[in-house]
C-alpha positions in Angstrom: 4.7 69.0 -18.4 2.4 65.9 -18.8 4.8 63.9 -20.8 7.6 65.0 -18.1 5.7 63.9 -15.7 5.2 60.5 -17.1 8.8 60.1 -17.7 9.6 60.8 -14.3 7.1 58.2 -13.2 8.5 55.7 -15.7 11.9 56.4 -13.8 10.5 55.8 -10.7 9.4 52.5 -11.7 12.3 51.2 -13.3 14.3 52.3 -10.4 12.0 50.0 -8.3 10.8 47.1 -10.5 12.9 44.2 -11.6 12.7 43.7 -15.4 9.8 40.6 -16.0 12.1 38.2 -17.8 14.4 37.9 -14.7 11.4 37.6 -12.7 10.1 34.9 -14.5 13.5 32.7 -14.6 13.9 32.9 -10.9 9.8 31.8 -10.5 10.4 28.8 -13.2 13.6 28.0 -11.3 11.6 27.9 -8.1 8.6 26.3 -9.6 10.7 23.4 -11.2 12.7 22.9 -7.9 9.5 23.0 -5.9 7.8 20.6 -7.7 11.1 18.2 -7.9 11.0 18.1 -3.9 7.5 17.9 -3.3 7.4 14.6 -5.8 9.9 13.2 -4.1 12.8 13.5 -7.2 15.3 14.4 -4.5 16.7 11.8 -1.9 17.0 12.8 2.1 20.3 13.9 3.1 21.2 14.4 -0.8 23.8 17.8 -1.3 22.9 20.1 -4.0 24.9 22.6 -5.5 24.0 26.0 -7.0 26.0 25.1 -9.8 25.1 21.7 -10.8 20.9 22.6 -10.6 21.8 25.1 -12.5 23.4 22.9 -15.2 20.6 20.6 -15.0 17.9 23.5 -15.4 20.0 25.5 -18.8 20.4 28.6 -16.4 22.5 31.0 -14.5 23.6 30.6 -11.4 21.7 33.5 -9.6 17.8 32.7 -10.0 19.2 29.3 -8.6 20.2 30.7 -5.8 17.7 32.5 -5.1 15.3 30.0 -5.3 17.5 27.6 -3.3 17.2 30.9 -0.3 13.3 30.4 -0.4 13.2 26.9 -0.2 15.7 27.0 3.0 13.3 29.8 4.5 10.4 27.0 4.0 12.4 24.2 5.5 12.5 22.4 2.5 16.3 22.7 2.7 19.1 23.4 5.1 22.0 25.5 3.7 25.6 23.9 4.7 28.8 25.8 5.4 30.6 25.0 2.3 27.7 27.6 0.3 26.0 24.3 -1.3 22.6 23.0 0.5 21.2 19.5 1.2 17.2 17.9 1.7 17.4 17.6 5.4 17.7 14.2 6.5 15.6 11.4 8.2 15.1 12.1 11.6 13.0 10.5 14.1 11.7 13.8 15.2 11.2 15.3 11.8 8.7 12.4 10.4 6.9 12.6 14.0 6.6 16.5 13.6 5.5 16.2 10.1 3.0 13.3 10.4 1.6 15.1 13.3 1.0 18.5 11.2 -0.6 16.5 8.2 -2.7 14.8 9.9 -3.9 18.0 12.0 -4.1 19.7 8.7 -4.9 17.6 5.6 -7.3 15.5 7.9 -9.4 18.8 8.2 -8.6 19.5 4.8 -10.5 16.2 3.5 -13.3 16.4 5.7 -14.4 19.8 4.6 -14.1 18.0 0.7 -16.4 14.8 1.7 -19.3 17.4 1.9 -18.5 19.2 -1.3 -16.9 17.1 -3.3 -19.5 16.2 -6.3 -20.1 13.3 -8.8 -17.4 14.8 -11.0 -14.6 15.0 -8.3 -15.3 11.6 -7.3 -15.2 10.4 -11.1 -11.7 12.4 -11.2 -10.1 10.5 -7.8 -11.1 7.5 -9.3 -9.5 7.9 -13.0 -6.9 8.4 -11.8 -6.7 5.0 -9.4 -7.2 3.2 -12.6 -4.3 4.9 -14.0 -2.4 3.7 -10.9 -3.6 0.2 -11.1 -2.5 0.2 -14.9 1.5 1.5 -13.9 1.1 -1.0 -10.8 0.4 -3.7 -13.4 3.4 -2.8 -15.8 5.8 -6.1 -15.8 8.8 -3.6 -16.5 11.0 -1.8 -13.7 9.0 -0.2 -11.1 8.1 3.4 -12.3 8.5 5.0 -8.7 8.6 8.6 -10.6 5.0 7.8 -12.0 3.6 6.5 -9.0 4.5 9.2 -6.6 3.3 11.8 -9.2 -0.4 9.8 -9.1 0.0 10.0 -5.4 0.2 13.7 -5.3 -2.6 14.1 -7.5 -5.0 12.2 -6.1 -4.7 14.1 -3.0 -4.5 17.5 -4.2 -7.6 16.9 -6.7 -9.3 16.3 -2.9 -8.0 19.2 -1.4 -9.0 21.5 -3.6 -12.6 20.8 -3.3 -12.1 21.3 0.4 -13.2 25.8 -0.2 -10.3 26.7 1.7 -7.6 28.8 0.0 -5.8 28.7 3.7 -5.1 24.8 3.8 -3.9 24.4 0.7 -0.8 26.6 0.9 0.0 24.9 4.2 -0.5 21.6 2.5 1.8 22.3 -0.3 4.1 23.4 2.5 4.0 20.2 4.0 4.4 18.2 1.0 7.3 20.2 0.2 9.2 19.1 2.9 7.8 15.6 3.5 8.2 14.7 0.0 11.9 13.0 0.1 10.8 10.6 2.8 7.4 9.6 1.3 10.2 8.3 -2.0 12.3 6.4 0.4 9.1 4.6 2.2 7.9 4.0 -1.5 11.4 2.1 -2.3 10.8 0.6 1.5 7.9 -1.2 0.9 9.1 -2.0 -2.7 11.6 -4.0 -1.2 9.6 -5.3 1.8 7.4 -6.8 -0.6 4.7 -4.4 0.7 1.0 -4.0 -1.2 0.5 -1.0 -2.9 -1.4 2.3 -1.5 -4.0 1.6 -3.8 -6.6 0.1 -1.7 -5.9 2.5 0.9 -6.6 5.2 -1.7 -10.1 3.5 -2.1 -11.4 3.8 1.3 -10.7 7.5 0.7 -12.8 7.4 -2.5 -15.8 5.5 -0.6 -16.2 7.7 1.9 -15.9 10.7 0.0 -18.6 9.2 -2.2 -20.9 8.4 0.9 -20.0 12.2 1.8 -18.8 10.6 5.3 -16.5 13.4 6.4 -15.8 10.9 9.8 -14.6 7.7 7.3 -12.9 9.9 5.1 -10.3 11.5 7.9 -9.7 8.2 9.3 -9.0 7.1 5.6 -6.7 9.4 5.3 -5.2 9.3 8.6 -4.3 5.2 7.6 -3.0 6.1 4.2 -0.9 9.0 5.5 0.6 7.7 8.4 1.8 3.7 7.2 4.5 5.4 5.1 5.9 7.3 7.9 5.4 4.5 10.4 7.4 2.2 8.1 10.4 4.8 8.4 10.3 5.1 12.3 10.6 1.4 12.0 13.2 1.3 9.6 15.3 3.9 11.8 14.6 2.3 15.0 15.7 -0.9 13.8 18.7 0.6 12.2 19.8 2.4 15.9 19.4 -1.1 17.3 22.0 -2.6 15.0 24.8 0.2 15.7 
């Protein structure tokens, strides 16, 4: 009766539980696609079919889809009639929504950090500003890939020593779908002939190392907001030409 039992339980489960390895694609699938947007590898407005990622990543065309359905259920995407989906484009209200909500939410995110950040953080955040100096200093083609990847780690090396397991989740959220515009403003300034975020990056590190939780948002708030100001800028102007 015992081994019966087990079997009938073992049914139950099966009956309920999808098999790991499928599981596992469609969280790789996500993960990869997650981490493409919120670097910035994908362009505003840009059209992406379920079959072509799915070309690019070696796999079906299911666990793309269905990681394609999450990332339109976070905003990251907007699904078109034709069954493909696109990154949503550059609007004027959409970089005003999402600069308001980082700065609401990273700013408080960072000044929790300043006062529990220690000697090893701060040895971390600055590692890796010398890395950025060193691709900054590269005579070859701009590595926009590299720098927006040192970008995303220096902030998220802060934010984790923030002791809240709430922000961070809404911070990823808003990287994920402020990521495509943070690349074009990267390219913007590029082309404007624009300094590098670097010394921006270093009032950050200051204040976190004078544990000044004031300095450190308004650090923040500078470094956070110039990209997104450059856009409105670049849009406005843009409508005025039309």
């Amino acid at each position: 009766m015992h081994k019966a039992a087990v079997e009938r339980t073992n049914d139950v489960f099966a009956a309920q539980l999808a098999p790991v390895g499928r599981e596992t694609v469609q969280d790789r699938v996500y993960s990869e696609l997650r981490r493409a947007l919120i670097g910035g590898l994908f362009e505003p407005s840009q059209v992406l079919t379920i079959r072509g990622l799915a070309d690019a990543l070696v796999t079906s065309t299911m666990p793309v889809r269905e990681a394609l359905g999450r990332l339109i259920t976070e905003k990251a995407l907007e699904a078109l009639p034709n069954r493909s989906v696109r990154v949503p484009p550059i609007t004027l209200e959409r970089i005003d929504d999402l600069l308001r909500a980082r700065i609401l939410i990273e700013g408080e995110a960072i000044s929790l950090a300043a006062t529990r950040m220690g000697p090893r953080g701060i040895v971390t955040v600055e590692a890796l500003l010398r890395e950025w100096d060193e691709v900054r200093a590269l005579k070859q083609k701009k590595d926009v890939d590299r720098e927006v990847t040192l970008n995303q780690s220096f902030h998220f090396e802060i934010y984790r020593a923030c002791g809240s397991a709430v922000l961070i989740p809404m911070i990823e959220s808003l990287w994920l779908q402020s990521g495509p515009c943070i690349r074009v403003a990267i390219y913007a300034f590029s082309e404007a002939g624009e300094v590098d975020t670097a010394h921006y990056h270093r009032s950050i590190v200051a204040a976190l190392a004078a544990q000044n939780a004031q300095a450190a948002r308004e650090a923040l708030v500078a470094d956070i907001s110039r990209p997104f100001a450059f856009l409105r800028d670049k849009l406005q102007s843009k409508a005025r030409t039309e």
